[in-house]
C-alpha positions in Angstrom: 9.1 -17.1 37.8 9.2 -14.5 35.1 10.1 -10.6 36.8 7.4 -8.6 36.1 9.8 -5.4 34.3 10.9 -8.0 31.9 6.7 -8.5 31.1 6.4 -5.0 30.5 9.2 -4.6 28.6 8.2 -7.5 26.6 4.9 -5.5 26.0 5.8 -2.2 25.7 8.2 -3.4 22.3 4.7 -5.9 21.4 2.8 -2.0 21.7 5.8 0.1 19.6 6.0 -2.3 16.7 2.5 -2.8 16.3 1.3 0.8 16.7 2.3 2.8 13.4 0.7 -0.7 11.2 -2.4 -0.2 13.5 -2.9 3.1 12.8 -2.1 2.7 8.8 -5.0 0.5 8.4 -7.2 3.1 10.2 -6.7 5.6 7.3 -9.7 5.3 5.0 -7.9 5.2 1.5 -9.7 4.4 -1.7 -6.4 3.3 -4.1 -6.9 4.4 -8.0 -7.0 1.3 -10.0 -4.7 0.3 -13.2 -4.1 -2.5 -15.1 -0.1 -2.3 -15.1 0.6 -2.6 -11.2 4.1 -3.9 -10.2 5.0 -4.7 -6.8 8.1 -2.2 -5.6 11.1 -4.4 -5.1 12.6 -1.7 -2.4 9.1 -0.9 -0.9 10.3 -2.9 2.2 12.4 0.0 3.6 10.1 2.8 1.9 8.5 5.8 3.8 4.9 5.3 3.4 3.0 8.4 2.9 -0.9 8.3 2.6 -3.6 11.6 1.6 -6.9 10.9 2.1 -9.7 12.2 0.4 -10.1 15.4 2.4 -6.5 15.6 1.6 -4.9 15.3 4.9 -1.3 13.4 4.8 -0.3 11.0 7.4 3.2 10.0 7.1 4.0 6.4 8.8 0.4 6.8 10.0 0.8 10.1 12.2 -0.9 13.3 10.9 1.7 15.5 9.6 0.7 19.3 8.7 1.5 20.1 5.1 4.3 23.2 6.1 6.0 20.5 8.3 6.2 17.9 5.2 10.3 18.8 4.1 11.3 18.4 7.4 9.3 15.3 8.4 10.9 14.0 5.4 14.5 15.1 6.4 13.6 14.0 9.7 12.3 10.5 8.5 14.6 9.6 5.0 17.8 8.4 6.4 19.1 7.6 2.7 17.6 10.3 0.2 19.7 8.8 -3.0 18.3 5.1 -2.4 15.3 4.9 -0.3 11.5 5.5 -1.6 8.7 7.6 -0.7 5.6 5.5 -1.7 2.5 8.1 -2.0 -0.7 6.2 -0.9 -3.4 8.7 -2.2 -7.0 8.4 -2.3 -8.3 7.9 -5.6 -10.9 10.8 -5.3 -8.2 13.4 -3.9 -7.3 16.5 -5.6 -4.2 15.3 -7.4 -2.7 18.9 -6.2 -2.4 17.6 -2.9 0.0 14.4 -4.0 2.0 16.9 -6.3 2.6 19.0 -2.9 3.7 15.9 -1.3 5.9 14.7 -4.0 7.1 18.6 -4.1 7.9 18.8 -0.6 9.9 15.3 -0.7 11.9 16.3 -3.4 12.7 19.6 -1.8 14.0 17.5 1.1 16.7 15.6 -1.3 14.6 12.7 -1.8 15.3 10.9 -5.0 13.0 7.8 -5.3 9.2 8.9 -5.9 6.7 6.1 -6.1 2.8 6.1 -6.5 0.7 3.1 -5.1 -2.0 1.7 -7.1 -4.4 -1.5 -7.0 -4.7 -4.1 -9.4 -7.6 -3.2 -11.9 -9.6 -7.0 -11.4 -10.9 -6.9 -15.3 -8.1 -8.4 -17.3 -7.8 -6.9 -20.5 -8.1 -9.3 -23.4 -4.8 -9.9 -24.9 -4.6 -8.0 -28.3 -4.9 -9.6 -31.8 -2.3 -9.3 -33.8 -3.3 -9.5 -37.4 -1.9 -12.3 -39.7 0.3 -11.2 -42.5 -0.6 -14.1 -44.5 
């Protein structure tokens, strides 16, 4: 028989590791779109920041206010010369509200900057390159 503490323990971890990716896939984001997307080899360990269209950041996927943005950064960046802050904004926000994002994480030491994008579907016909003959 299985004590019921070690059940709830069991859960309660199931409930903390699950909640932030729950609450990231709540945020209604619209990516821009570009033909030249490459995957982030370092985004595993990055601090995911989104804006939404009404411009409101969510860092992790909790509401942060914008004059709290350095120190939720200091608070959050453990490594400022080697981890990355990947900016998921909305493709219809005011692109002064990502430049106060980047702004404040660079005030807070950070040195990695990164802007998410999604894969443009229409693939651009490859060029023709004229024969010199």
């Amino acid at each position: 028989m299985i004590p019921l503490i070690d059940v709830s323990l069991v859960l309660l971890i199931i409930f903390m590791v699950l909640t932030p990716v729950l609450f990231r896939a709540q945020i209604p984001l619209q990516l821009p779109k570009a033909t030249q997307v490459e995957p982030s080899p370092s985004a595993e360990n990055a601090v995911e920041v989104q804006v939404d269209r009404t411009g409101n950041v969510f860092i992790e996927g909790k509401p942060v206010p914008r004059d709290q943005l350095e120190l939720a950064f200091k608070r959050l960046v453990v490594s400022p010369a080697s981890q990355m802050v990947l900016v998921d904004a909305d493709k219809d926000v005011p692109f002064q509200h990502v430049v106060s994002v980047m702004d404040a994480a660079k005030k807070a030491g950070v040195q990695r900057l990164a802007v998410a994008a999604q894969r443009d579907q229409k693939i651009s016909p490859p060029e023709q390159i004229p024969n010199p003959n």
